[in-house]
N, CA, C and O atoms as a printed pandas DataFrame, in Angstrom:
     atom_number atom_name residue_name chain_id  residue_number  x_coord  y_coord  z_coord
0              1         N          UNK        A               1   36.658   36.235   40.663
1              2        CA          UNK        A               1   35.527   36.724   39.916
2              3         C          UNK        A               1   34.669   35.532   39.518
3              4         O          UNK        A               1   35.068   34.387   39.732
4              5         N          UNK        A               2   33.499   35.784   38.942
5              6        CA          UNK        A               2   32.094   34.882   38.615
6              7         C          UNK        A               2   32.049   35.068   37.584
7              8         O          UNK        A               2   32.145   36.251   37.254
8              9         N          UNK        A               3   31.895   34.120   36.589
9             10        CA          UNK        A               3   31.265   34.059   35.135
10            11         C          UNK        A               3   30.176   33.145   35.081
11            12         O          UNK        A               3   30.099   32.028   35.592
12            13         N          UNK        A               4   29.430   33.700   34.466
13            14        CA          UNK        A               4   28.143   32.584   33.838
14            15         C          UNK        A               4   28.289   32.679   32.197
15            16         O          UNK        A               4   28.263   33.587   31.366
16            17         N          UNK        A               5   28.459   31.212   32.183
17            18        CA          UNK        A               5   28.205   30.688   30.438
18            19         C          UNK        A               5   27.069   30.432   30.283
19            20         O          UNK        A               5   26.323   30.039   31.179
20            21         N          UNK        A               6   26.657   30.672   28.742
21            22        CA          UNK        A               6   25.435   30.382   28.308
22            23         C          UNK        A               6   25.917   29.235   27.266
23            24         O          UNK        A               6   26.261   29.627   26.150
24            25         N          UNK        A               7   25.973   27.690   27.581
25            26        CA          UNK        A               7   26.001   27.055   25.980
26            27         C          UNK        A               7   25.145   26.033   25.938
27            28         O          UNK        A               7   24.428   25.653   26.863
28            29         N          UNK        A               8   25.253   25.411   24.433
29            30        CA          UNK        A               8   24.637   24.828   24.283
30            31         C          UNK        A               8   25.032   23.535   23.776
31            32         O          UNK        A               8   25.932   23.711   22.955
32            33         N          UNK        A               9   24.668   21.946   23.948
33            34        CA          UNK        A               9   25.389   21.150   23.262
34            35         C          UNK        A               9   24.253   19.843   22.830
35            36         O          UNK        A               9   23.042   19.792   23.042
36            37         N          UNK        A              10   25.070   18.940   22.216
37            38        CA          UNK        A              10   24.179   17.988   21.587
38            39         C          UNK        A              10   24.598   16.419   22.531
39            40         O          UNK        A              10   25.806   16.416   22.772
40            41         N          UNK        A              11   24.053   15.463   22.948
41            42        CA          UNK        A              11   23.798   14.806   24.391
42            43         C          UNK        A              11   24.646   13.754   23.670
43            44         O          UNK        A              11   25.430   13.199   24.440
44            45         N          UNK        A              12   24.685   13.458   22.788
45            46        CA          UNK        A              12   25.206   11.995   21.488
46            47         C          UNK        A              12   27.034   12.072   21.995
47            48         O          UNK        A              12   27.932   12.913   22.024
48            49         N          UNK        A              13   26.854   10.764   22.300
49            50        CA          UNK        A              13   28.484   10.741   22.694
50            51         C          UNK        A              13   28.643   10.983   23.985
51            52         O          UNK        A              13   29.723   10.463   24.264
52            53         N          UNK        A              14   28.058   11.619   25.233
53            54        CA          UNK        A              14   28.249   11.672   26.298
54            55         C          UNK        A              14   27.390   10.995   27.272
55            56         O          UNK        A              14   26.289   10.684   26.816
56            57         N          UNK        A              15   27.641   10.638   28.686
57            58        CA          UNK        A              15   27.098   10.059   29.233
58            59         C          UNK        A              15   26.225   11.163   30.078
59            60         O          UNK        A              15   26.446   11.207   31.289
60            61         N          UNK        A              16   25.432   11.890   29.629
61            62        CA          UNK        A              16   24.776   13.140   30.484
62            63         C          UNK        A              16   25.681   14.412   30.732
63            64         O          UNK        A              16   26.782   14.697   30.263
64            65         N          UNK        A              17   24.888   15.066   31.592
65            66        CA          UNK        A              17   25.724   16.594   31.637
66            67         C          UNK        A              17   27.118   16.050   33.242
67            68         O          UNK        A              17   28.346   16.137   33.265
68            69         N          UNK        A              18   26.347   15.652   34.069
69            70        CA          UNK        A              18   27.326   15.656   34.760
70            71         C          UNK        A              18   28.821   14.927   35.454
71            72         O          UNK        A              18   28.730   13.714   35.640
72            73         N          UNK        A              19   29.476   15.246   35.641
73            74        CA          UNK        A              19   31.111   14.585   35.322
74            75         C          UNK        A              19   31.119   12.853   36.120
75            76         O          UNK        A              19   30.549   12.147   36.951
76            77         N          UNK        A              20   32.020   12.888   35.310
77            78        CA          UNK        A              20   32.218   10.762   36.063
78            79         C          UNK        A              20   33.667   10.428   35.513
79            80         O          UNK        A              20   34.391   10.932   34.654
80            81         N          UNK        A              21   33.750    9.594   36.192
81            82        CA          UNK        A              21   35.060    8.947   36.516
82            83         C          UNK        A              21   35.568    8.720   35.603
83            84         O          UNK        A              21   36.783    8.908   35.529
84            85         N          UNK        A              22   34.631    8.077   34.223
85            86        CA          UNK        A              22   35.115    7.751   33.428
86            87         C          UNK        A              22   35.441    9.227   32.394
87            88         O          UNK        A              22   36.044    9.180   31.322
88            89         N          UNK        A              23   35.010   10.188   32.880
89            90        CA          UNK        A              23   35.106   11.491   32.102
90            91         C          UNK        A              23   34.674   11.425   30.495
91            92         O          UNK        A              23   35.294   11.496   29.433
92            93         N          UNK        A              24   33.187   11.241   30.907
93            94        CA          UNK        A              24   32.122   11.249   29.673
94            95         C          UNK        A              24   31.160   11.893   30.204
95            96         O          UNK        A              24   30.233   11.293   29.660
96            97         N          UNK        A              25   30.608   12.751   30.931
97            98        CA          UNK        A              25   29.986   14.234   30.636
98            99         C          UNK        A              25   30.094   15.580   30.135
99           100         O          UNK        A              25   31.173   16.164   30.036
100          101         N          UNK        A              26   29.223   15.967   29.887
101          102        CA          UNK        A              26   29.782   17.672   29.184
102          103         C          UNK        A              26   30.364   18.545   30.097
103          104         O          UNK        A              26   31.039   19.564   29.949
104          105         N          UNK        A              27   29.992   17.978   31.006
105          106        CA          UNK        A              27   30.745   18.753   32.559
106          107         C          UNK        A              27   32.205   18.517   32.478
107          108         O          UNK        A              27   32.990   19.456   32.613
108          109         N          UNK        A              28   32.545   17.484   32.296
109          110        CA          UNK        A              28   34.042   17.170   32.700
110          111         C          UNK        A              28   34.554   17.721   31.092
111          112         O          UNK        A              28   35.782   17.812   31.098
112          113         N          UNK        A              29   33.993   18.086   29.810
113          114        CA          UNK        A              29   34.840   18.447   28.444
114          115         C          UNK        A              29   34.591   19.558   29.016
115          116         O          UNK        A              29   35.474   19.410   29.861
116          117         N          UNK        A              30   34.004   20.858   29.363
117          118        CA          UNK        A              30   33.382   22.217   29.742
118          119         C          UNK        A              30   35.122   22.645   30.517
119          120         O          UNK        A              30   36.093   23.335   30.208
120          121         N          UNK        A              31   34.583   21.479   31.976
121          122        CA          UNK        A              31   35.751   21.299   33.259
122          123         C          UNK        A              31   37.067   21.510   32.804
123          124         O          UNK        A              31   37.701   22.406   33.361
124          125         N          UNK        A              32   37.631   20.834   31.860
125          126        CA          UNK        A              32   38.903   20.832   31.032
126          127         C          UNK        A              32   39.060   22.128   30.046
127          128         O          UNK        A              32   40.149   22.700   30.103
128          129         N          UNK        A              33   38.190   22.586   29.251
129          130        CA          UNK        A              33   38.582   23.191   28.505
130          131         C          UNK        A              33   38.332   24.732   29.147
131          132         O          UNK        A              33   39.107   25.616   28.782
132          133         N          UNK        A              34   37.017   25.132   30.312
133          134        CA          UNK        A              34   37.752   26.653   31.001
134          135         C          UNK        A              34   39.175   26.353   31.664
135          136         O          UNK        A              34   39.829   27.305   32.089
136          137         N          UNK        A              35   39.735   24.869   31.773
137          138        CA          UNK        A              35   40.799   25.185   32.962
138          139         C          UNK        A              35   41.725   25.506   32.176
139          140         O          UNK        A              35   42.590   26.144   32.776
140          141         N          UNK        A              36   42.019   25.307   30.734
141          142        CA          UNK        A              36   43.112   26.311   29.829
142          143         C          UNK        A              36   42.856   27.558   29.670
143          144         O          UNK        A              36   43.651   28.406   30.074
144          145         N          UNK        A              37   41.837   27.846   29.128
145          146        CA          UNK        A              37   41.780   28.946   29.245
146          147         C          UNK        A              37   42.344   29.868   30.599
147          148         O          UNK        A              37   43.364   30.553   30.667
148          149         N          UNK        A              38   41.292   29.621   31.643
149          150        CA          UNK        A              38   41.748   29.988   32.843
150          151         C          UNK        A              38   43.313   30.076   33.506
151          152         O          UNK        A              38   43.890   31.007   34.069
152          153         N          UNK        A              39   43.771   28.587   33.162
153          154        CA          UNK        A              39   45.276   28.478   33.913
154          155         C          UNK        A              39   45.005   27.762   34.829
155          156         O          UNK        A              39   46.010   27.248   35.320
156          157         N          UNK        A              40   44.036   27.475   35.315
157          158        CA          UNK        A              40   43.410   26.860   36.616
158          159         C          UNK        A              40   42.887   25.800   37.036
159          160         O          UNK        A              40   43.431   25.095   36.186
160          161         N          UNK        A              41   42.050   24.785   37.864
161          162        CA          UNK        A              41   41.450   23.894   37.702
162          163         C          UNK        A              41   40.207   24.549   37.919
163          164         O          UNK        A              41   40.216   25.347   38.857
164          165         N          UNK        A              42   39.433   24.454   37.466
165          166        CA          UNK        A              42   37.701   25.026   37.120
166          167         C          UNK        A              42   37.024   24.079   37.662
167          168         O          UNK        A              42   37.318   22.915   37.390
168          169         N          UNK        A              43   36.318   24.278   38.254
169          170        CA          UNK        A              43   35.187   23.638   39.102
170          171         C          UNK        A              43   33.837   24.525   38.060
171          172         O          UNK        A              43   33.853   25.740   37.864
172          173         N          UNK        A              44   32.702   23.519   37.482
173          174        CA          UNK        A              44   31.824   23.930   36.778
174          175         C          UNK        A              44   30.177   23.968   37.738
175          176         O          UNK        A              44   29.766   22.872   38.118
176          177         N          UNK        A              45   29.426   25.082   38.037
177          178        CA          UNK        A              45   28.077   25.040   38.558
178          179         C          UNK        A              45   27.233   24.943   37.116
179          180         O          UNK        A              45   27.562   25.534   36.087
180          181         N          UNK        A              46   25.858   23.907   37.295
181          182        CA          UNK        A              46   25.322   23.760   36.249
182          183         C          UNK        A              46   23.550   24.317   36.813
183          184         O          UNK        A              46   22.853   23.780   37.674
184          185         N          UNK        A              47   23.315   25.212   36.194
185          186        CA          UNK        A              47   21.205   25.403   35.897
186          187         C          UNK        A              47   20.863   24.385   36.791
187          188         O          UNK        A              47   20.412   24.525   37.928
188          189         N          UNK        A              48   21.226   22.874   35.917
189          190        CA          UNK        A              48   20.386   21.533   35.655
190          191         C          UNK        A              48   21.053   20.487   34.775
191          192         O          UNK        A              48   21.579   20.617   33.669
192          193         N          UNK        A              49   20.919   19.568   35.439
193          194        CA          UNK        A              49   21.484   18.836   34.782
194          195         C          UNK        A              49   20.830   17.851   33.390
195          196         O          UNK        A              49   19.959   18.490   32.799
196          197         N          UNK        A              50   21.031   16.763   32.916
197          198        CA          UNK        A              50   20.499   15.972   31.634
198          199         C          UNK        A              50   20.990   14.891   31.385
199          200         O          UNK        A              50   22.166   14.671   31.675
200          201         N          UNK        A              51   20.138   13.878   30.734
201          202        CA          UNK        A              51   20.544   12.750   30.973
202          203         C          UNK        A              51   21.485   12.278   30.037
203          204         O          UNK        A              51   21.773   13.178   29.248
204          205         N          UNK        A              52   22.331   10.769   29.716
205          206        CA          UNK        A              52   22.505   10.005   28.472
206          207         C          UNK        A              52   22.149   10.575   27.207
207          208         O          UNK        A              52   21.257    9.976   26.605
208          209         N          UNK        A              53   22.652   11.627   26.644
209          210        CA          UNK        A              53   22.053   11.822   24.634
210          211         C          UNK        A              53   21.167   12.420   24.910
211          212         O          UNK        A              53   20.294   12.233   24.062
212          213         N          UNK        A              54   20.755   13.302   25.909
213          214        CA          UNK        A              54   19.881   14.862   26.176
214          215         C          UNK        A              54   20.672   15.577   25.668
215          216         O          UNK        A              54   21.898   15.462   25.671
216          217         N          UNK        A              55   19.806   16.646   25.028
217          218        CA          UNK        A              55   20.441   17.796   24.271
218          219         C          UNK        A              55   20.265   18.901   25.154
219          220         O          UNK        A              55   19.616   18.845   26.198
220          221         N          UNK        A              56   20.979   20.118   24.625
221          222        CA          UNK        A              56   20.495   21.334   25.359
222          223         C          UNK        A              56   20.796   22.534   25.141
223          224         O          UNK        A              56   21.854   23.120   25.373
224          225         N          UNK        A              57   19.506   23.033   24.527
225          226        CA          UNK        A              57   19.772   24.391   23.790
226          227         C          UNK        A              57   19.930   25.421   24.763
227          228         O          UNK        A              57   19.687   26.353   23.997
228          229         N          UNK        A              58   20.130   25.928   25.758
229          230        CA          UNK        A              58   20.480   26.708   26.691
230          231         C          UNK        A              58   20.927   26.417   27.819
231          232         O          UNK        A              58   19.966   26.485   28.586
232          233         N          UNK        A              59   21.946   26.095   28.442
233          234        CA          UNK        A              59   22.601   25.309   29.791
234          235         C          UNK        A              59   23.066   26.405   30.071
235          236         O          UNK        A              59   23.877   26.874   29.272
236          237         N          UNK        A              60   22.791   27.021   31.032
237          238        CA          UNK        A              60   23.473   28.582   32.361
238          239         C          UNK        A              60   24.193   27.209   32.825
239          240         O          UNK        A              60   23.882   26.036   32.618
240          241         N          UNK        A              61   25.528   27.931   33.698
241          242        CA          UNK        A              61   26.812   27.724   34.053
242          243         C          UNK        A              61   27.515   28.737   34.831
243          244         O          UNK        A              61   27.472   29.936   34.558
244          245         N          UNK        A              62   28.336   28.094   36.066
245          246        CA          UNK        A              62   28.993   29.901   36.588
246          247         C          UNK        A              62   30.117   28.753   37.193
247          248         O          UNK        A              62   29.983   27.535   37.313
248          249         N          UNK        A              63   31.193   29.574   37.500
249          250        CA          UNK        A              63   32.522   29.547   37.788
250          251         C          UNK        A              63   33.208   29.940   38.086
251          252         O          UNK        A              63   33.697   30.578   37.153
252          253         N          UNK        A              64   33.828   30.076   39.067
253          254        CA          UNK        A              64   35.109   31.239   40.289
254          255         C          UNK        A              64   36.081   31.036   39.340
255          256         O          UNK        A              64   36.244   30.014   38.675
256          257         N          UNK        A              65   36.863   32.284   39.298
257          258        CA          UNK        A              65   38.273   31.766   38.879
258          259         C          UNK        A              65   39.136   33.120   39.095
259          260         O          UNK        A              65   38.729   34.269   38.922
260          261         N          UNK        A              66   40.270   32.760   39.464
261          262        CA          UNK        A              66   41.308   34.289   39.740
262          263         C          UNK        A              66   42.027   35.103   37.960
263          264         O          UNK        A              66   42.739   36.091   37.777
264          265         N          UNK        A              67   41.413   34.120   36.993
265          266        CA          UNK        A              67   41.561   34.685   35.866
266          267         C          UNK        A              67   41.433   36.033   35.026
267          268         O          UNK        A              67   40.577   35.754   34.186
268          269         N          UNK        A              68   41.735   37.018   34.867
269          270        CA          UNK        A              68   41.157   38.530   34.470
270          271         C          UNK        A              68   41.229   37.835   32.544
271          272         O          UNK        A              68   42.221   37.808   31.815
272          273         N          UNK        A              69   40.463   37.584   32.372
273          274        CA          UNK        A              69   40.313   37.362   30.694
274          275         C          UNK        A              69   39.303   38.408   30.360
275          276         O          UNK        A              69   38.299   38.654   31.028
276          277         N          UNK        A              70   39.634   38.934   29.375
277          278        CA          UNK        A              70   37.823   39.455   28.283
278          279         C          UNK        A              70   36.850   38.353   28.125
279          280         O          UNK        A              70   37.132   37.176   27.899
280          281         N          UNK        A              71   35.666   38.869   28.269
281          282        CA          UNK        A              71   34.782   37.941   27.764
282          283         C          UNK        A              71   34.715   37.411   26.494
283          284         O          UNK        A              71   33.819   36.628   26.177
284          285         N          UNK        A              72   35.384   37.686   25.913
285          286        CA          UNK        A              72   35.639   37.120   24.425
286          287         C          UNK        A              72   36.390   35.969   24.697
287          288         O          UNK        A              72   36.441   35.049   23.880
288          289         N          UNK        A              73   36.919   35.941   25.661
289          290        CA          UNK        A              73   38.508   34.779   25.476
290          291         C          UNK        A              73   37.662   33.668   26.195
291          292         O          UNK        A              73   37.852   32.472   25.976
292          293         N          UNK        A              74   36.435   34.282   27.326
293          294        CA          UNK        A              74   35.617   32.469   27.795
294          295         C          UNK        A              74   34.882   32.076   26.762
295          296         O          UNK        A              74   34.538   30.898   26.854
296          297         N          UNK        A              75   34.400   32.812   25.509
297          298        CA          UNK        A              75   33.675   32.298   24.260
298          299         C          UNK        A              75   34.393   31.653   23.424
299          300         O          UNK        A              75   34.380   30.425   23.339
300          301         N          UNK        A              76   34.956   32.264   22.861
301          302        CA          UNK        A              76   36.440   31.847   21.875
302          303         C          UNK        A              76   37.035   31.148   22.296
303          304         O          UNK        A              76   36.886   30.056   21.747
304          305         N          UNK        A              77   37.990   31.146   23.368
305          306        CA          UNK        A              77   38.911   30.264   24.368
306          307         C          UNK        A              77   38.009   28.671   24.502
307          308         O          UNK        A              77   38.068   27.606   23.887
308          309         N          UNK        A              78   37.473   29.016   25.250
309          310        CA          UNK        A              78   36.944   27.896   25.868
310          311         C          UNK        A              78   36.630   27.128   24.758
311          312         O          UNK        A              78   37.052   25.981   24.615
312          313         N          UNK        A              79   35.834   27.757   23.875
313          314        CA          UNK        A              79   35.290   27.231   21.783
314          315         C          UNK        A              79   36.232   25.944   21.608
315          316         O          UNK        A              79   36.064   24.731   21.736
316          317         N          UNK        A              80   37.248   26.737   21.272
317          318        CA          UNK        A              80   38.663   26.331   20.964
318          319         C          UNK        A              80   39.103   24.741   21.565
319          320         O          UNK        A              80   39.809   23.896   21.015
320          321         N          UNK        A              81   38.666   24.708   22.397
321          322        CA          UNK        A              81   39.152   23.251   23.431
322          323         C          UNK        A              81   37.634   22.520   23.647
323          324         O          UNK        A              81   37.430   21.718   24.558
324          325         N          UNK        A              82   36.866   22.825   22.912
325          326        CA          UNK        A              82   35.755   22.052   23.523
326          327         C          UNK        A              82   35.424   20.994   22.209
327          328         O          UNK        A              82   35.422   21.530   21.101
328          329         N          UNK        A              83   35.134   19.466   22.278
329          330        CA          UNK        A              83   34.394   18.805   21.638
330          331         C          UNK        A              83   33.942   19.125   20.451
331          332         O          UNK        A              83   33.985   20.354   20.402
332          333         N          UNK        A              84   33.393   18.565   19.134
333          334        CA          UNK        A              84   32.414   18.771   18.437
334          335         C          UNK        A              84   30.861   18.779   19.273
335          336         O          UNK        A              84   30.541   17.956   20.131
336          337         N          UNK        A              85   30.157   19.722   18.871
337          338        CA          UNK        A              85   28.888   19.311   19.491
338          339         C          UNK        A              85   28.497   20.485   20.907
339          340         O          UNK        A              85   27.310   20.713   21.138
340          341         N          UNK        A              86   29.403   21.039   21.620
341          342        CA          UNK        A              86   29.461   21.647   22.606
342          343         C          UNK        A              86   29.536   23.329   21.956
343          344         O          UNK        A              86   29.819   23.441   20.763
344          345         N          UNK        A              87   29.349   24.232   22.544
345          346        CA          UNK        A              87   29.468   25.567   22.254
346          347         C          UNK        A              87   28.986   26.275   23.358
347          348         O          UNK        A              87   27.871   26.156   23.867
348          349         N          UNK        A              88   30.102   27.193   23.775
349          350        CA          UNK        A              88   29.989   28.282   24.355
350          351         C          UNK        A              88   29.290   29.097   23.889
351          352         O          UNK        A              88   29.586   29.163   22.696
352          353         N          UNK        A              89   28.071   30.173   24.251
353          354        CA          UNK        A              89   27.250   31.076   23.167
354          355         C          UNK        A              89   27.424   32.573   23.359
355          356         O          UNK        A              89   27.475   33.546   22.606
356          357         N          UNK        A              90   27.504   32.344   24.812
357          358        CA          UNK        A              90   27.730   34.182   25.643
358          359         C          UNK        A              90   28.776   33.787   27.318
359          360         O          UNK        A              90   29.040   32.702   27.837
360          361         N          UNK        A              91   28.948   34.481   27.520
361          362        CA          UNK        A              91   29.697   34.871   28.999
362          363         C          UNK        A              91   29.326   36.314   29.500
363          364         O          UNK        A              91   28.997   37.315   28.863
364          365         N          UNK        A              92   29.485   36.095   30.845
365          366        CA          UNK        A              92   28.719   37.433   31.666
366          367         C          UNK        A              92   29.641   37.215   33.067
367          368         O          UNK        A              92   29.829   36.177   33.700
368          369         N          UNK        A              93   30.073   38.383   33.277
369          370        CA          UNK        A              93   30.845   38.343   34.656
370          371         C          UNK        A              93   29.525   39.051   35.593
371          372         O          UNK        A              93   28.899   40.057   35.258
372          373         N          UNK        A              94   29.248   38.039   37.137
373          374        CA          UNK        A              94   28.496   38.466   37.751
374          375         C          UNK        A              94   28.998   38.352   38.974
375          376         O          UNK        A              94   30.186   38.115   39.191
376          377         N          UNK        A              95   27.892   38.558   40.088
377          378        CA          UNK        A              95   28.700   39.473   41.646
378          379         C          UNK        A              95   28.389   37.316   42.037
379          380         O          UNK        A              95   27.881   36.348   41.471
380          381         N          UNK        A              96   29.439   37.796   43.924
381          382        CA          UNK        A              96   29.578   35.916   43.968
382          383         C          UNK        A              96   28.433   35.842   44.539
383          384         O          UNK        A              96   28.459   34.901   45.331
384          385         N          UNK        A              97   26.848   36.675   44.530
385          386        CA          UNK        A              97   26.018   35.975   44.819
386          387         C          UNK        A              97   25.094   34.882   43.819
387          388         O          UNK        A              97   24.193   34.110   44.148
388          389         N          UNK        A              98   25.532   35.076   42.855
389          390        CA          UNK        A              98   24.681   34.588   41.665
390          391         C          UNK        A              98   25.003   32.800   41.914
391          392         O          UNK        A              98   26.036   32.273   42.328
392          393         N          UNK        A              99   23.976   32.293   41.578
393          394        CA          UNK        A              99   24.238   30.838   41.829
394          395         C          UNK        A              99   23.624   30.545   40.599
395          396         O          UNK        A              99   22.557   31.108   40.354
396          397         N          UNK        A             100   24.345   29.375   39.378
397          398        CA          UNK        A             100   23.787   28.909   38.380
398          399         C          UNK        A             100   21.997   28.149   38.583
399          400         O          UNK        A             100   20.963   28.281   37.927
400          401         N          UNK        A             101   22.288   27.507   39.587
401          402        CA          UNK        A             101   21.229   26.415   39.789
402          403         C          UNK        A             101   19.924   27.256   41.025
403          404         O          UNK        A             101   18.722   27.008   40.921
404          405         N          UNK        A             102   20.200   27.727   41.552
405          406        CA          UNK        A             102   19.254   28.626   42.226
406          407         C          UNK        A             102   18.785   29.764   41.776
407          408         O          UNK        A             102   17.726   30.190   42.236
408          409         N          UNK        A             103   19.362   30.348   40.964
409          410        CA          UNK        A             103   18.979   32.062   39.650
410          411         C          UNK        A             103   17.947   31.408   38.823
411          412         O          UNK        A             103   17.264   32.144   38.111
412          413         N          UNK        A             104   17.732   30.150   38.808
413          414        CA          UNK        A             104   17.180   29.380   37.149
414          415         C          UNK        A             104   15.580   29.652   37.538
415          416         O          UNK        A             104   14.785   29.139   38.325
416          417         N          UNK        A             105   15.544   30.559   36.724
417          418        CA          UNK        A             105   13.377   30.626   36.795
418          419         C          UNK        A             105   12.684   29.663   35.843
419          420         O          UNK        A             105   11.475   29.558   35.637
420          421         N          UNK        A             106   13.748   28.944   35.272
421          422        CA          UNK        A             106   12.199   28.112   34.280
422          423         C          UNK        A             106   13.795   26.954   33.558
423          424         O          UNK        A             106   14.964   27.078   33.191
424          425         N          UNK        A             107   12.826   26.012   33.724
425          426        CA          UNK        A             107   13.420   24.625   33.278
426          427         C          UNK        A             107   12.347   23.978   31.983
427          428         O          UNK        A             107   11.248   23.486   32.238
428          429         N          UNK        A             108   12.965   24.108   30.472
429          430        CA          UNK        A             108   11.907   23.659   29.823
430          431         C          UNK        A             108   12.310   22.013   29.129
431          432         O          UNK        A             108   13.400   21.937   28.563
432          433         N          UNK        A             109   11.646   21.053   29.171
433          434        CA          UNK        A             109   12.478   19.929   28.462
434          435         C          UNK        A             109   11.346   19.362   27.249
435          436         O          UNK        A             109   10.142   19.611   27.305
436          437         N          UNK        A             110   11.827   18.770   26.448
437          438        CA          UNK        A             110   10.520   18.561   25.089
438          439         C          UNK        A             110   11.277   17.334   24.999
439          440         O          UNK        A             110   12.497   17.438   25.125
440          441         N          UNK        A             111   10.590   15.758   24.730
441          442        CA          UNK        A             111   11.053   15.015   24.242
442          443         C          UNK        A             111   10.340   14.428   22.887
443          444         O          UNK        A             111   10.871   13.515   22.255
């Protein structure tokens, strides 16, 4: 099955959204904390990505996983294991055509 997260987080403390070696993106805290929930190793699709201490009040997200959870448990669950600063806001189970980064109609950034 497909889920898309809706969260949101604050950029301070991470090295951008997407994962690194040294495992300082929000990708790789996100990466870790659906894979408890899940049971699984989670591979994370992102909207868009952000740089060094970019914030981001709405980041879409989607993710395969053989998991049958309620959508409560990828909000809560995932909550639970994530960082200060990070938050899960909503979850939505969708069909496997949905692509995080290709669905995205509007990219807004304000500095």
């Amino acid at each position: 099955m497909r889920i898309v997260l809706g969260l949101e987080y604050c950029g301070v403390g991470f090295c951008g959204w997407q994962s690194q070696l040294q495992g300082c993106g929000v990708q790789d805290a996100l990466e870790a904390a659906v894979s408890v929930i899940a049971g699984e190793k989670t591979s994370i699709i992102a909207a868009g990505r952000t740089d060094t201490g970019v914030h981001a009040a709405l980041q879409v997200v989607h993710f395969d996983t053989t998991a049958n959870r309620p959508l409560t448990a990828w909000v809560r669950g995932v909550n639970s294991h994530l960082p200060a600063g990070v938050a899960v806001l909503w979850a939505r189970e969708v069909g496997e055509d949905f692509h995080a980064r290709f669905a995205a109609t509007h990219r807004g950034y304000r500095y």
